[in-house]
N, C-alpha and C positions, 0 to 999 in steps of 0.2 A: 342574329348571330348568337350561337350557345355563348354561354357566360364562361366556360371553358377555354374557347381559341379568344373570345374577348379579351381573359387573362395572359393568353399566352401571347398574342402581339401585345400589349401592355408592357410586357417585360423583357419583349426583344427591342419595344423602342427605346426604354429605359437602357436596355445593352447597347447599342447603340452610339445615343447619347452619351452614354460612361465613358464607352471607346473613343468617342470624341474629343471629349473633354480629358480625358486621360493624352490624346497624343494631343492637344494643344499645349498641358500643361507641360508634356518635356519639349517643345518645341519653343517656347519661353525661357524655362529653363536653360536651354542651349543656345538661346539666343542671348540670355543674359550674362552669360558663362564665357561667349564668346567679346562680348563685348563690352565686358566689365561694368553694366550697370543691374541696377538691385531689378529681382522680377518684380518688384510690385510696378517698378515704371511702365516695366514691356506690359506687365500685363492691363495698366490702367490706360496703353498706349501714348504714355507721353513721352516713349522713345521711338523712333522710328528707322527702318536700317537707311533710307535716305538720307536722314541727318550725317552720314560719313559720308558722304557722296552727294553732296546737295551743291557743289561747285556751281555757279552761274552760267557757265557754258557747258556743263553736266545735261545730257541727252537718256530721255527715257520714253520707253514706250514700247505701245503689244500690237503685234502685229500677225495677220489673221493669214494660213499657209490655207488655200483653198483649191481645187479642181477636183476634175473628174476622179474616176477609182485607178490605182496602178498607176499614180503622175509621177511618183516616187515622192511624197511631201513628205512622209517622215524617215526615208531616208535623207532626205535633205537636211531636214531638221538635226537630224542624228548628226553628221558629217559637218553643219555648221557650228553644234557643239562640241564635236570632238570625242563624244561619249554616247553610249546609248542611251535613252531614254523614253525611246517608244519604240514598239516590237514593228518588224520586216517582215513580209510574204511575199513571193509572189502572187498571191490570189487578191483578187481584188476586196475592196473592203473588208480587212484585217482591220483598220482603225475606226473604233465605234463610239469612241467618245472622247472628248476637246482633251489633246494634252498638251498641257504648258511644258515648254522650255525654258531657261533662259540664259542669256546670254551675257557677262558682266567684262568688261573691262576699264581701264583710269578713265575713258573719254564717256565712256555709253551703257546702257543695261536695254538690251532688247528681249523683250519677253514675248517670245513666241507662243503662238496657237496654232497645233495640226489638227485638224479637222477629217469626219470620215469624206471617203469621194461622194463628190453629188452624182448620184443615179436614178435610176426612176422608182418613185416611192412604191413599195408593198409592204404593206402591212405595218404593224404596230411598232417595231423595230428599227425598220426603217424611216421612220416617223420620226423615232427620239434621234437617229442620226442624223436627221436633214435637219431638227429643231440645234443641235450642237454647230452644226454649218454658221447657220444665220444666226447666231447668240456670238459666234466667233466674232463674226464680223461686225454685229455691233459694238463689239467694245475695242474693236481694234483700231488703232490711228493709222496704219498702214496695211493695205493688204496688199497681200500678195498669191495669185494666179499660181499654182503649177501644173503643166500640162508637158506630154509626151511626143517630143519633138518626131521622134521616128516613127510612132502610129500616124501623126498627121500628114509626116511625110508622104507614107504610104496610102494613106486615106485622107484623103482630104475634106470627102463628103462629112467625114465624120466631126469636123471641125463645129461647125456650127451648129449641129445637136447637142454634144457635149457642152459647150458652152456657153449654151444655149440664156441657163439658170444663171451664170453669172454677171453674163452681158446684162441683163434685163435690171441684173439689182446693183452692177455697178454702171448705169449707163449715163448715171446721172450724179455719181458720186465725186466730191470733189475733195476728197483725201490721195494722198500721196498715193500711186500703186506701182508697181514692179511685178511684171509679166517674167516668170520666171520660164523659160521653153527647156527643157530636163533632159539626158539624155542623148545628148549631142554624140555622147561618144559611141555608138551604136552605128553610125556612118561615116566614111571617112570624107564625102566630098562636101564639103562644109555650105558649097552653093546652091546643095538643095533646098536649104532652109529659107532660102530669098521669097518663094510665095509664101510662106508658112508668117515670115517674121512682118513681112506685108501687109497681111488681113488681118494680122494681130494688130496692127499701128493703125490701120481704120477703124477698127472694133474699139479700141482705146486710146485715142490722139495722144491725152496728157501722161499715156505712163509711158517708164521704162521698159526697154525690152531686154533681158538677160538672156543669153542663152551657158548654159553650161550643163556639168555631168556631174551630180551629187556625188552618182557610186564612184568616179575617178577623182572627184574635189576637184574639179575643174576651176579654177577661180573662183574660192568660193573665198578667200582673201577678198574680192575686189567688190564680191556679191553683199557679204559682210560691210562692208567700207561704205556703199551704198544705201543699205536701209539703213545704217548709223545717220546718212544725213537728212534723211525723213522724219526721223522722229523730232520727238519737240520737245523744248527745252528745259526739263524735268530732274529733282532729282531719281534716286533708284528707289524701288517699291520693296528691293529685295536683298537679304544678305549678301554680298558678294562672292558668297562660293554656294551659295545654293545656287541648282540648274534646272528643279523639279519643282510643283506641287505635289506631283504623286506620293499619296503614302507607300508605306510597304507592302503594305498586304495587295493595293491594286495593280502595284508594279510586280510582286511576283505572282497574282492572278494569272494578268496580263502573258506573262514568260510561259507558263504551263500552255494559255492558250495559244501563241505562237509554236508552241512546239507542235502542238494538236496539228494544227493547219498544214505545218512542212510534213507531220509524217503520214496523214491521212489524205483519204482521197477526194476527190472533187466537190463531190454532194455533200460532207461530211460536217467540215467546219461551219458552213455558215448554219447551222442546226446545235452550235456547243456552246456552253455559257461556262465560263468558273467561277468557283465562289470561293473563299478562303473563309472555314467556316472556325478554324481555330488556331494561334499561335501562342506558342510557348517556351517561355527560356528555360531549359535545362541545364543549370549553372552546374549540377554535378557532374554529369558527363561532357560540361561545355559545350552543347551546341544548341541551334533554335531548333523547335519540334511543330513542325508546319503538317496541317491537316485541310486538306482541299478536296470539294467536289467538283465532278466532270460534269456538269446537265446536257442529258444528249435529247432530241424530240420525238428518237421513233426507238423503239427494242431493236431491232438491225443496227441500229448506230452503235448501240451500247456494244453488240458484238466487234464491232469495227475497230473500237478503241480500245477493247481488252485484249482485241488478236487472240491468236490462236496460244493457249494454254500460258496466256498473259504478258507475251512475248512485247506488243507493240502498246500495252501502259507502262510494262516494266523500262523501255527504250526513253518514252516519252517525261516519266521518269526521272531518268536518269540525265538525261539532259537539261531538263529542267533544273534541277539541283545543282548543276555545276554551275548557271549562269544566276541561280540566288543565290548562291555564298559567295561570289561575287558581289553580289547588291548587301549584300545583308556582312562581308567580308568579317565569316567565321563559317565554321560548319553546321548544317543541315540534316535534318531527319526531315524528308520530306513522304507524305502518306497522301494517294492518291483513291478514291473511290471516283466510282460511274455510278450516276443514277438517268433514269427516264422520266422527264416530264415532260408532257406531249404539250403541244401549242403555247411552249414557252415564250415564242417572242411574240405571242398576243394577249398578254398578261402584263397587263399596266403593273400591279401590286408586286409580283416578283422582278420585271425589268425596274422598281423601285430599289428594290433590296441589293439586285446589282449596280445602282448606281447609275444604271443607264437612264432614267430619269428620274427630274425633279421631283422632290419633295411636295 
């Protein structure tokens, strides 16, 4: 390797690192601020946000959101929060990597993991998403199934290839589970679901079976109410008004690349990566000044997402920046490029740099 890019990774991991440690330390900071004790405590950890919530009949635990692609799991996730926190498509695998939720109230803290859909692996890419599946579900005290009550209806063959992958590696697990069946409300004769909720109760004796409608919040009170009494008996791992691990920068990554997906076409998204390569506060004009690249895999693409005389980045855009100052709740200068780098998602070194895998 020249001694030239030698220096220059050298001092992106250094960048890095800074960025790290820079948001840990206000992350301390606001945790010490919140809760009135000195940071050296937070930061030598001999405070812990449990310690406000370590009550003896206090309920805590992560539990793993897993199925096939398009189950709805992070709309569910989303609707169980009450907030958004992980982007919506309809295209299947939009979610590429583990996002935590969590959920806090006086009795419970459920810390969710949505995971991408399990599909048939290709390629490099699809590799780190199926490794984020099964990383969920090891650390998870309850999982939970979500699947497409109304495809199965219609298809039933499809049943068992689908979930296929998870039978096999829950088939012998003896943690709590809740088979979540999504979607109900897409038909109205509710007794179609009797084969469907059937093969599920063979396939899984010891769990529960839910059926409900994330997007209508169908009982999701009651769905809630339930994994509260799977989990175990724990204090909380988490502030009480946190609902995220996301930092900022992958949560508005994220938002640019859902926007990509709803305005482009078929072939397009699963080919785009964002990167947020710089942010900055502009305390004079008062707003944040965000700088984001598009990585698209072919030169056709790059045309697709600048549109015609830059109609369809300038859209993509503009949408985006309304739903970060939201996130970021102030104003935005938000600055978009497109670039081309071909066979990105078989490139371990850059899927590193997105975070899409480990270190």
């Amino acid at each position: 390797m020249p001694a030239l890019t030698r220096k220059r990774n050298f001092f992106r991991m250094l960048a890095r690192r800074g960025r790290l440690l820079a948001c840990l330390r206000i992350r301390a900071l606001q945790f010490a601020k919140k809760y009135s004790v000195a940071l050296s405590a937070v930061e030598a950890g001999c405070f812990q946000p449990g310690e406000r919530m370590s009550d003896q009949n206090y309920r805590c635990g992560w539990v793993a959101l897993m199925g096939p692609p398009n189950a709805g799991k992070s709309t569910l996730l989303n609707a169980l929060l009450g907030q958004k926190v992980t982007i919506v498509t309809p295209k299947p695998q939009t979610t590429r990597n583990q996002i935590v939720g969590i959920l806090t109230d006086e009795n419970a803290q459920i810390v969710f993991m949505d995971t991408p859909g399990l599909a048939q692996v290709r390629g490099r890419l699809s590799k780190t998403m199926l490794q984020a599946v099964w990383q969920s579900l090891a650390q998870a005290e309850v999982t939970m199934p979500v699947l497409d009550a109304h495809l199965y209806i219609r298809h039933p063959e499809f049943l068992e290839r689908d979930l296929a992958p998870l039978a096999k590696a829950l088939s012998s697990d003896e943690r709590p589970m809740i088979v979540v069946v999504n979607k109900v409300d897409l038909f109205s004769d509710k007794s179609r679901m009797l084969p469907l909720l059937t093969r599920l109760s063979e396939m899984w004796p010891k769990a529960e079976i839910f059926p409900t409608s994330a997007l209508k919040r169908d009982g999701l009170p009651d769905l809630a109410k339930l994994i509260r009494s799977k989990l175990p008996v724990a204090p909380a791992q988490f502030p009480e008004d946190q609902i995220s691990t996301a930092p900022l920068r992958f949560m508005t990554a994220e938002i640019v690349r859902e926007k990509l997906f709803l305005h482009l076409r078929q072939e397009v998204p699963y080919s785009v990566a964002v990167d947020v390569e710089s942010w900055e506060e502009d305390e004079e004009r008062g707003q944040t000044v965000i700088h984001a690249v598009i990585y698209v895999g072919r030169p056709m693409h790059k045309a697709m997402v600048i549109g015609r005389a830059g109609a369809s980045i300038k859209q993509i855009g503009i949408d985006a920046r309304k739903e970060i100052q939201d996130l970021v709740g102030g104003k935005v200068h938000l600055e978009l490029w497109v670039k081309v780098r071909e066979h990105w998602t078989e490139d371990a070194a850059f899927l590193r740099e997105l975070g899409l895998m480990a270190e």
